[in-house]
C-alpha positions as CSV (number, residue, x, y, z in Angstrom):
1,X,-18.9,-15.0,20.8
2,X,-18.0,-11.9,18.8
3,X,-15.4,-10.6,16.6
4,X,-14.4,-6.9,17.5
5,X,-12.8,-4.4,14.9
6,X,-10.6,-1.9,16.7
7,X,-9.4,1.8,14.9
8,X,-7.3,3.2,18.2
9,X,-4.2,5.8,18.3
10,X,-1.4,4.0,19.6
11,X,-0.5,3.9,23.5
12,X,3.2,3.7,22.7
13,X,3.6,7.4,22.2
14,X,4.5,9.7,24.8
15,X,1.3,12.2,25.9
16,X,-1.1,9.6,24.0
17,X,-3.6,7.8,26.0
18,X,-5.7,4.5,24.8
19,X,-9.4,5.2,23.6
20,X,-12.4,3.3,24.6
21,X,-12.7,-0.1,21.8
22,X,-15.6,0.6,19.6
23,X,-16.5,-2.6,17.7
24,X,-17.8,-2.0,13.8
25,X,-21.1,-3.0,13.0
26,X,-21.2,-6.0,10.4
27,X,-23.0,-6.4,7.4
28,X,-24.5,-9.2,6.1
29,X,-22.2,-11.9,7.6
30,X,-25.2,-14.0,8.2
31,X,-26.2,-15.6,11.7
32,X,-24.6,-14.6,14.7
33,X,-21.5,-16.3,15.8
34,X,-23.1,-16.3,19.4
35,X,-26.0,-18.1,18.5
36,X,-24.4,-20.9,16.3
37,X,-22.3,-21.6,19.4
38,X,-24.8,-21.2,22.0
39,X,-25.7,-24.6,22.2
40,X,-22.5,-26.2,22.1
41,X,-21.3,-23.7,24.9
42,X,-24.3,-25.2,26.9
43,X,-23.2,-28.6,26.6
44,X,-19.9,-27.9,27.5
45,X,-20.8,-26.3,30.7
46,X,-23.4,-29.1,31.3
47,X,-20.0,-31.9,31.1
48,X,-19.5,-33.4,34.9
49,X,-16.5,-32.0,36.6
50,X,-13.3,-33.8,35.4
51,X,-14.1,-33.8,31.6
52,X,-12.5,-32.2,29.2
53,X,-14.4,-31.2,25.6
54,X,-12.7,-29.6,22.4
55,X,-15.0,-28.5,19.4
56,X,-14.4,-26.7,16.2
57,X,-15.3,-22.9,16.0
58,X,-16.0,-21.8,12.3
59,X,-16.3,-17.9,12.2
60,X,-17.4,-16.3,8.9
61,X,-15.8,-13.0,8.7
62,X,-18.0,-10.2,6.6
63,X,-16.1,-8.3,3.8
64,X,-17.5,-5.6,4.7
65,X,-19.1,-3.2,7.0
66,X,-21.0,-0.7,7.9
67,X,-19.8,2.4,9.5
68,X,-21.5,5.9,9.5
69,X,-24.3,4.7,7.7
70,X,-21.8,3.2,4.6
71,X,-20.9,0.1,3.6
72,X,-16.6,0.1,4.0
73,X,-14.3,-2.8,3.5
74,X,-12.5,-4.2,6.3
75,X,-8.7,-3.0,6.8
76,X,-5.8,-5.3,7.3
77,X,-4.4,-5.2,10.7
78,X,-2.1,-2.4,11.2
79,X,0.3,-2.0,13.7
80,X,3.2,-0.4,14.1
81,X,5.7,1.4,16.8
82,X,6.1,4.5,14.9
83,X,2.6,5.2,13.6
84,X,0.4,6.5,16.6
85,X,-2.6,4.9,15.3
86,X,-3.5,1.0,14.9
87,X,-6.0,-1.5,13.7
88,X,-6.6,-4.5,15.6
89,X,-9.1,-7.4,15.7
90,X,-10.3,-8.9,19.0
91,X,-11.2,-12.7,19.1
92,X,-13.9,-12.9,22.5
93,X,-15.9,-16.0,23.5
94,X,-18.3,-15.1,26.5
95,X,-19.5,-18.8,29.2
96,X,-22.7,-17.6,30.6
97,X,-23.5,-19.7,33.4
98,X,-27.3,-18.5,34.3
99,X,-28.7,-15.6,35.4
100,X,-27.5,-15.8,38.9
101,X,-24.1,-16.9,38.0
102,X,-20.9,-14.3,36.9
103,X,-20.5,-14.3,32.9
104,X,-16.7,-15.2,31.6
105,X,-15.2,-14.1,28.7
106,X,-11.9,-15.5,26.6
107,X,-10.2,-12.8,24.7
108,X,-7.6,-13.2,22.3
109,X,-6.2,-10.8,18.8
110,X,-6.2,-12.5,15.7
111,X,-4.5,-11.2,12.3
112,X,-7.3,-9.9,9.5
113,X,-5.6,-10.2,6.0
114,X,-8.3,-9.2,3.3
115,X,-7.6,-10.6,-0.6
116,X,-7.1,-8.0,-2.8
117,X,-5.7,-8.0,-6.7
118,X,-4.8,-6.5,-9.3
119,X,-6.0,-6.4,-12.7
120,X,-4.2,-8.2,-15.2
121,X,-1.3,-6.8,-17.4
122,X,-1.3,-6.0,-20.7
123,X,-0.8,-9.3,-23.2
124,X,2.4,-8.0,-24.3
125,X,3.5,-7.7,-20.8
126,X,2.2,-10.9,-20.0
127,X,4.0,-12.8,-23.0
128,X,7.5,-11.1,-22.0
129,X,7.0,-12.0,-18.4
130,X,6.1,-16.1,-19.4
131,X,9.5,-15.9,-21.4
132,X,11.7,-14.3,-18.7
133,X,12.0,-11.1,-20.8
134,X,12.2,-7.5,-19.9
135,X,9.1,-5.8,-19.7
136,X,8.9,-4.2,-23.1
137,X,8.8,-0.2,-22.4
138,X,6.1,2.1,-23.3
139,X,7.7,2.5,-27.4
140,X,7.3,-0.9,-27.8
141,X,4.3,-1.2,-25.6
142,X,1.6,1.9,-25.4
143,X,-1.4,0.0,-24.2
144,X,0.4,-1.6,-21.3
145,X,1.1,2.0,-19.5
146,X,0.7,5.0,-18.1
147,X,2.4,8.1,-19.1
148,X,2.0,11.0,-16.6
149,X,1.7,14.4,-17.7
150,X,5.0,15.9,-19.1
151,X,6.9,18.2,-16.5
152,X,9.6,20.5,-17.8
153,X,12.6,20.7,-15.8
154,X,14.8,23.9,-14.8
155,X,17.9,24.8,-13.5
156,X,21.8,24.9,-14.3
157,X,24.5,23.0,-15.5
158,X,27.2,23.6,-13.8
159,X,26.4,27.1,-12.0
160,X,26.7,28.5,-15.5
161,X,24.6,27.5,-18.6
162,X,20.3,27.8,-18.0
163,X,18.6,24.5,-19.5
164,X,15.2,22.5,-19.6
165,X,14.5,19.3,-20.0
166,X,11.0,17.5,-20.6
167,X,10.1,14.7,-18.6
168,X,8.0,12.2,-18.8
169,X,7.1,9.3,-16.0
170,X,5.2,6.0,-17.1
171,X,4.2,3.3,-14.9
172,X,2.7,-0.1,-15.8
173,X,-1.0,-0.5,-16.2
174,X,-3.2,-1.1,-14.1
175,X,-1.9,0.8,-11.4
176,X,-2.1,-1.9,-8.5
177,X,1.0,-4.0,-7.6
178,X,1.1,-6.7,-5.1
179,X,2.8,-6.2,-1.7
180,X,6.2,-8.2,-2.3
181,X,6.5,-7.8,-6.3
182,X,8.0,-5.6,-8.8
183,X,6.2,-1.9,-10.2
184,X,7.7,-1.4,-13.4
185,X,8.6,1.8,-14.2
186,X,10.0,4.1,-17.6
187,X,11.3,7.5,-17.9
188,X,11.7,9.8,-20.7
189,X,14.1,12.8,-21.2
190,X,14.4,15.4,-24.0
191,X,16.1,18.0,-24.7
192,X,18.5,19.8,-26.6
193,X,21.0,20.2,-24.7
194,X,23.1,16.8,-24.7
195,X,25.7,16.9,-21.3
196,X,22.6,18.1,-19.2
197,X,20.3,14.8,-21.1
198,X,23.6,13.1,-19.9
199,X,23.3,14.4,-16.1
200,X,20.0,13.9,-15.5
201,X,19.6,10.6,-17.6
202,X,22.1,9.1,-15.0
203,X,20.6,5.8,-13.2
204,X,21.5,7.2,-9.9
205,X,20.0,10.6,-10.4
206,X,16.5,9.7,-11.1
207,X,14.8,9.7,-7.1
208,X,11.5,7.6,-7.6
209,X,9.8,6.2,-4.7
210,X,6.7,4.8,-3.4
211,X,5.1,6.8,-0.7
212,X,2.8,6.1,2.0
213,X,0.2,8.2,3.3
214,X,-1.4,7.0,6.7
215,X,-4.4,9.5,7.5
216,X,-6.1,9.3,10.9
217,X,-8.7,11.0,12.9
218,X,-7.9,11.2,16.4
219,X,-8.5,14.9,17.8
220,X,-7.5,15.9,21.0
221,X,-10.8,17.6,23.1
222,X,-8.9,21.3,22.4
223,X,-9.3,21.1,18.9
224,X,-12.3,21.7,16.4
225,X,-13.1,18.4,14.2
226,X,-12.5,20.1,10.9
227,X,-8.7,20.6,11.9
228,X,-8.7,16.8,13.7
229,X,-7.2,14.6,10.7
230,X,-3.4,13.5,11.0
231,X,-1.3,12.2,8.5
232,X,2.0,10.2,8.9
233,X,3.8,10.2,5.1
234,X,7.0,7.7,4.5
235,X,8.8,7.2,1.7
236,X,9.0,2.9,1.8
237,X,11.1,1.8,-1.1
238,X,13.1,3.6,-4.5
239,X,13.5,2.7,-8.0
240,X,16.5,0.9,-9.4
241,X,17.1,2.4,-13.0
242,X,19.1,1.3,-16.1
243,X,19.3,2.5,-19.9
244,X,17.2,1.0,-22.2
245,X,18.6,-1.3,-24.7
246,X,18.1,0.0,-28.5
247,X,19.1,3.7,-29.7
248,X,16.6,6.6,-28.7
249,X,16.1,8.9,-31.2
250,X,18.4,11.9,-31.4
251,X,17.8,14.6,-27.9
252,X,15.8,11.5,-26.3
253,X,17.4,9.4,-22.9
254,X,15.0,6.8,-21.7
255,X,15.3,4.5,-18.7
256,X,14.0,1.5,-17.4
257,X,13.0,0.2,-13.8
258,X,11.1,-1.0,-11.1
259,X,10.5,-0.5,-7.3
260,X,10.6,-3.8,-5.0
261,X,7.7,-3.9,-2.7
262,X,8.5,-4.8,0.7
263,X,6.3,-8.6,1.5
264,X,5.0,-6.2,4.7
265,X,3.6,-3.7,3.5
266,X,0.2,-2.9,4.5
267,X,-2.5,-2.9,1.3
268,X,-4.4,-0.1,0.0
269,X,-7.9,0.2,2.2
270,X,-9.2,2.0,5.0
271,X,-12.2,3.0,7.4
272,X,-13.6,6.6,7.6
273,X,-11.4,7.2,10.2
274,X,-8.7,5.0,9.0
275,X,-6.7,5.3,5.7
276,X,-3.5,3.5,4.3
277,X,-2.9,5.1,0.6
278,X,0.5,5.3,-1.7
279,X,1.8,7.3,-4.3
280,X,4.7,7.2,-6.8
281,X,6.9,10.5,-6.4
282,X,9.3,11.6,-8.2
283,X,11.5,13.9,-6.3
284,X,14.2,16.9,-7.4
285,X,17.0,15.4,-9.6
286,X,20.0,14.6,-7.9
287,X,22.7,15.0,-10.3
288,X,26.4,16.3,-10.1
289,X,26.3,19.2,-11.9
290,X,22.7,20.3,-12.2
291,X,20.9,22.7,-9.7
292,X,17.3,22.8,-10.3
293,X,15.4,25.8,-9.9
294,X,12.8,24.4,-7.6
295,X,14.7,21.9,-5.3
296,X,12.3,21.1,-3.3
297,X,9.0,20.5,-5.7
298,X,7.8,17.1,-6.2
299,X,8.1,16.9,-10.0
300,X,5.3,14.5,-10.8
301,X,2.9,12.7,-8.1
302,X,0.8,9.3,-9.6
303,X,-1.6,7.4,-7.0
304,X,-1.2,3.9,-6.6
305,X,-3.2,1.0,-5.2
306,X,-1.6,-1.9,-3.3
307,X,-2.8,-5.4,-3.2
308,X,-2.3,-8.4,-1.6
309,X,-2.5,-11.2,-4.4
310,X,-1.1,-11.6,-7.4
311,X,-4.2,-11.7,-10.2
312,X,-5.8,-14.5,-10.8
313,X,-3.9,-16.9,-13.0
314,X,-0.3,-14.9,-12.9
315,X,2.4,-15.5,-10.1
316,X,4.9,-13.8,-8.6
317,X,7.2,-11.8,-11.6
318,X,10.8,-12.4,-11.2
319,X,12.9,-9.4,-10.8
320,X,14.8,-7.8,-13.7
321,X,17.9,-7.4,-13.9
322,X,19.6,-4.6,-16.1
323,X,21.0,-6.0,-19.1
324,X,24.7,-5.3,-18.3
325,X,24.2,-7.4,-15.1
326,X,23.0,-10.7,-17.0
């Protein structure tokens, strides 16, 4: 009995073909599954013709294993109709009836979800989250985040009048969110200039989203292996925004928010041919109004990690609401 690990580009898209299943060698998973079953295979085979015998299979799966000579962590199963690459695991219990007899095998796929968690928040965080509160922002909470680099924004108001604006993105500490919960997210704006702090300060005009970055290697026999890796990028979820409550000192707009991670989506991890990462993006403002002078320049880029659990002790967070909608 064995337990295969398949990394494969997809057979649903058109001018693809399937590649040969390579199973991953595994590392210290202990003894065999073939020879803790060997003996109760024998007995089964051995049962006169008529009888019927059920037993238990217990299969230890190893966390990790070893491929190219380094010790990797197994990926979550991965399929999907638009992506042209997949991970499957293969389920295969071989009857050997003698040497002069045919062998049988039993195949089947089974699901491979690995547990993966977070870090735990900050104690202020945690505190608010216990008593239903907002998650206290980065003024009231510097330890608890993670302010990107500032990024000065330019364009025009209005066809007319030049202006910049800082800008600064936070996100909550540590920078893994399980698949199904809330990120929390903060922006910052200053600037002199108060009706283009009023444009671009706008809930709806603030384009933050998580992004996935699938990477494969799967090279067709024309081209050289250097130029071989693939990349499939989708943008899976945005960020609902509202003001923050308080007064912001005087040139200063600053939001709240939070992405919803789908329950589906497929956790941080990967194989050396095989990667599933995501990013937080913020994209060009999208403001009536404002024309920015780069329109089509990611304005800040933060790597993310997604889990699978919540961490240990701390359930699923509710989602917040914006004040006004209480």
């Amino acid at each position: 009995m064995s337990v295969a690990n398949i990394v494969r580009p997809s057979t649903s898209g058109a001018g693809r073909s399937g590649r040969s299943l390579r199973p991953l060698t595994s590392a210290g998973a202990g003894p065999s599954v073939a020879s803790m079953a060997e003996s109760e295979m024998t007995t089964l085979l051995n049962q006169p013709t008529g009888n019927v015998r059920t037993f238990p299979i217990d299969i230890s799966l190893p966390r990790e294993v070893v491929v190219g000579g380094q010790h990797v962590k197994l990926p979550e199963t991965f399929v999907e109709k638009r992506t042209p690459v997949s991970v499957q695991y293969e389920l295969t219990i071989t009857l050997s009836r003698g040497a002069l007899r045919s062998v049988q095998q039993i195949r089947t796929s089974i699901v491979y979800v690995p547990i993966t968690r977070p870090g735990p928040p900050s104690l202020v965080r945690e505190l608010a989250e216990e008593q239903g509160l907002l998650v206290p922002g980065p003024a009231d909470d510097p330890g608890g985040w993670i302010s990107c680099a500032p990024t000065i924004v330019k364009g025009k108001v209005f066809k007319s009048r030049k202006v910049q604006i800082q800008c600064t993105l936070s996100l909550a500490k540590p920078l893994a969110y399980t698949r199904g919960s809330a990120l929390p997210v903060a922006v910052e704006f200053r600037s002199g200039d108060a009706q283009a702090l009023d444009l671009l300060a706008a809930p709806g005009a603030i384009p933050l989203r998580l992004r996935r970055h699938v990477r494969y290697w799967a090279p067709p026999a024309s081209r050289p292996r250097e130029v071989a890796w693939s990349e499939v990028v989708d943008d899976l979820a945005t960020a609902t925004w509202w003001h923050e409550v308080g007064p912001a000192p005087s040139g200063t707009r600053r939001l709240a928010g939070e992405i919803l991670l789908p329950r589906d989506l497929a956790p941080t991890g990967g194989v050396h041919t095989f990667s599933v990462k995501y990013s937080v993006v913020l994209l060009p403002f999208e403001a009536t109004g404002f024309v920015a002078k780069r329109p089509d320049t990611i304005a800040v880029s933060e790597t993310v990690e997604i889990t699978t659990k919540h961490p240990r002790g701390h359930g699923a967070r509710q989602q917040q609401q914006p004040p006004a909608y209480e």
